[in-house]
C-alpha positions in Angstrom: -75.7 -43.7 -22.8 -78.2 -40.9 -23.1 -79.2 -39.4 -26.4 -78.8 -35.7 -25.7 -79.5 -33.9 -29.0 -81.1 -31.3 -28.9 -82.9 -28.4 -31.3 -84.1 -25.9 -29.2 -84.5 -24.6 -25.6 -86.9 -23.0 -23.8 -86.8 -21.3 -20.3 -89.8 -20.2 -17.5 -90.5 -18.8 -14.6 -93.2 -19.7 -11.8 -93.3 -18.0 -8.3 -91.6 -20.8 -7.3 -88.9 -21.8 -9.7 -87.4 -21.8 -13.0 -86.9 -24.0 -15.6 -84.6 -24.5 -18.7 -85.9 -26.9 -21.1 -83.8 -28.6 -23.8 -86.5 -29.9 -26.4 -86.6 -31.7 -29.7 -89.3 -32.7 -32.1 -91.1 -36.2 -31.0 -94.1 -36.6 -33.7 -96.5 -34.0 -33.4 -94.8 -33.2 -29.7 -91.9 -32.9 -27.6 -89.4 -34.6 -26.3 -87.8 -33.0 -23.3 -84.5 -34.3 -23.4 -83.0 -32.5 -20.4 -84.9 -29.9 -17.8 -82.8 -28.3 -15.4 -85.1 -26.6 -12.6 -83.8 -23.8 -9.8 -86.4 -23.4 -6.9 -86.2 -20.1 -5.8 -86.5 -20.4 -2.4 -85.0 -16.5 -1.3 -83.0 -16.1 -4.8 -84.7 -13.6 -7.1 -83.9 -14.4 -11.0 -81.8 -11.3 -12.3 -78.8 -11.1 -14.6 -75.7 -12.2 -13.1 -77.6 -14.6 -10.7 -76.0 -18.3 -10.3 -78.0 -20.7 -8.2 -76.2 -23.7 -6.3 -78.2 -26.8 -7.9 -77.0 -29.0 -4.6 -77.8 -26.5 -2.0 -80.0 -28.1 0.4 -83.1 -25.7 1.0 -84.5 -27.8 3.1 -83.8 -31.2 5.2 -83.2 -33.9 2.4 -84.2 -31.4 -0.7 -81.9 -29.8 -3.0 -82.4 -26.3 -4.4 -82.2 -27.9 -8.0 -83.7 -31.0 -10.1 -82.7 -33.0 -13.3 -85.2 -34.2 -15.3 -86.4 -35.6 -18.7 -89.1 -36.9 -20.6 -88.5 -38.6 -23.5 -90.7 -41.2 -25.6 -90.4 -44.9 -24.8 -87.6 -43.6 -22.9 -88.8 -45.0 -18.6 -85.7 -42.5 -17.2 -87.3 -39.6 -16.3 -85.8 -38.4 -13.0 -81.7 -38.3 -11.9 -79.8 -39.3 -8.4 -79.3 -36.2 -6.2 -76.5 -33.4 -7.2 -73.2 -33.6 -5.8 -72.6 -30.2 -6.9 -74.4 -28.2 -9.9 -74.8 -24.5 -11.0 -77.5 -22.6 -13.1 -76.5 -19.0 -14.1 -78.1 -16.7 -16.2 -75.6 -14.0 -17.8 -78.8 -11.7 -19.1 -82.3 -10.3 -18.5 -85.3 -12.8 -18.1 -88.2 -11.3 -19.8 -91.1 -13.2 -21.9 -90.3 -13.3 -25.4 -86.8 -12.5 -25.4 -83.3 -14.7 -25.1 -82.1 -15.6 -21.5 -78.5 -16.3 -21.9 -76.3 -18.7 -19.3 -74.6 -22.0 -18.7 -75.4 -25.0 -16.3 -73.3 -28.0 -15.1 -74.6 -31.1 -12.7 -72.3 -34.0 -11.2 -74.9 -36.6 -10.1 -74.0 -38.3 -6.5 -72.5 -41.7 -7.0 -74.7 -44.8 -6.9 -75.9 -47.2 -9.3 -78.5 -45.3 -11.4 -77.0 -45.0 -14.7 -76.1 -41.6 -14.4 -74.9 -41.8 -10.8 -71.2 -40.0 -10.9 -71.7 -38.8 -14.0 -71.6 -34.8 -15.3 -74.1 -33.0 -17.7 -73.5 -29.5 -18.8 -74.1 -26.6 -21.5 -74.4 -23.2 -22.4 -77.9 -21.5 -23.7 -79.6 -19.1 -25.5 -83.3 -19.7 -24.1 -86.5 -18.2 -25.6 -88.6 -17.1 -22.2 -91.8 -18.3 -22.2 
C-alpha cells in the first residue's frame, strides 16, 4: 500500500507541461506524495480543458506521467497509463486556485501499482 495523505497541493506551468503536485511536510522539506504531469504537446491550458493522460504523443510516450518523491520511500515513478484524465474546471493564473479532478488506471504488470487506480479532486495554488 501507498501512504497518500496529503496537506496541500500545488500546480505549475512550463512551456512544455503542467504539473499538480500533492505535498506534505517531510522535516524542514517536502514530500511529494503524488505529481500528476500533462505535456502539452498542441493543448493550451484554459478552463474547461481535460487532457488524455494515456494519449500517446509520440511513438512509446504518453501525453501524461505519475510520479512521487517521498523520503526513504525507492518508488518514485509508475507503469504506463491504461487510461487517465487531468481537467481543470477554472482559470490558471499565478497566485490564484486552479480547480479540477484527475484519475489514472496504471497498465497491468507486476510493479506494485500495476492495474491499480489513483484519483482526486483539487483546489491548487498556481505557482
Amino acid at each position: 500500500m501507498i501512504d497518500l495523505r496529503f496537506e496541500t497541493v500545488t500546480a505549475s506551468q512550463t512551456a512544455d507541461a503542467v504539473t499538480v503536485k500533492y505535498l506534505r511536510a517531510q522535516g524542514a522539506g517536502q514530500d511529494v506524495v503524488l505529481q500528476v504531469t500533462a505535456r502539452l504537446a498542441g493543448k493550451v491550458l484554459s478552463p474547461n480543458v481535460s487532457f488524455d493522460l494515456a494519449e500517446e504523443i509520440s511513438p512509446g510516450v504518453q501525453r501524461g506521467t505519475i510520479s512521487r518523491n517521498v523520503l526513504n520511500d525507492p518508488r518514485t515513478t509508475f507503469p504506463m497509463l491504461k487510461r487517465g484524465s487531468l481537467h481543470f474546471s477554472s482559470a490558471f493564473a499565478t497566485g490564484q486556485k486552479a480547480n479540477g479532478d484527475f484519475s489514472a488506471t496504471f497498465a497491468d504488470g507486476t510493479d506494485a501499482a500495476s492495474g491499480r487506480t489513483v484519483f482526486g479532486d483539487f483546489g491548487a495554488t498556481v505557482q
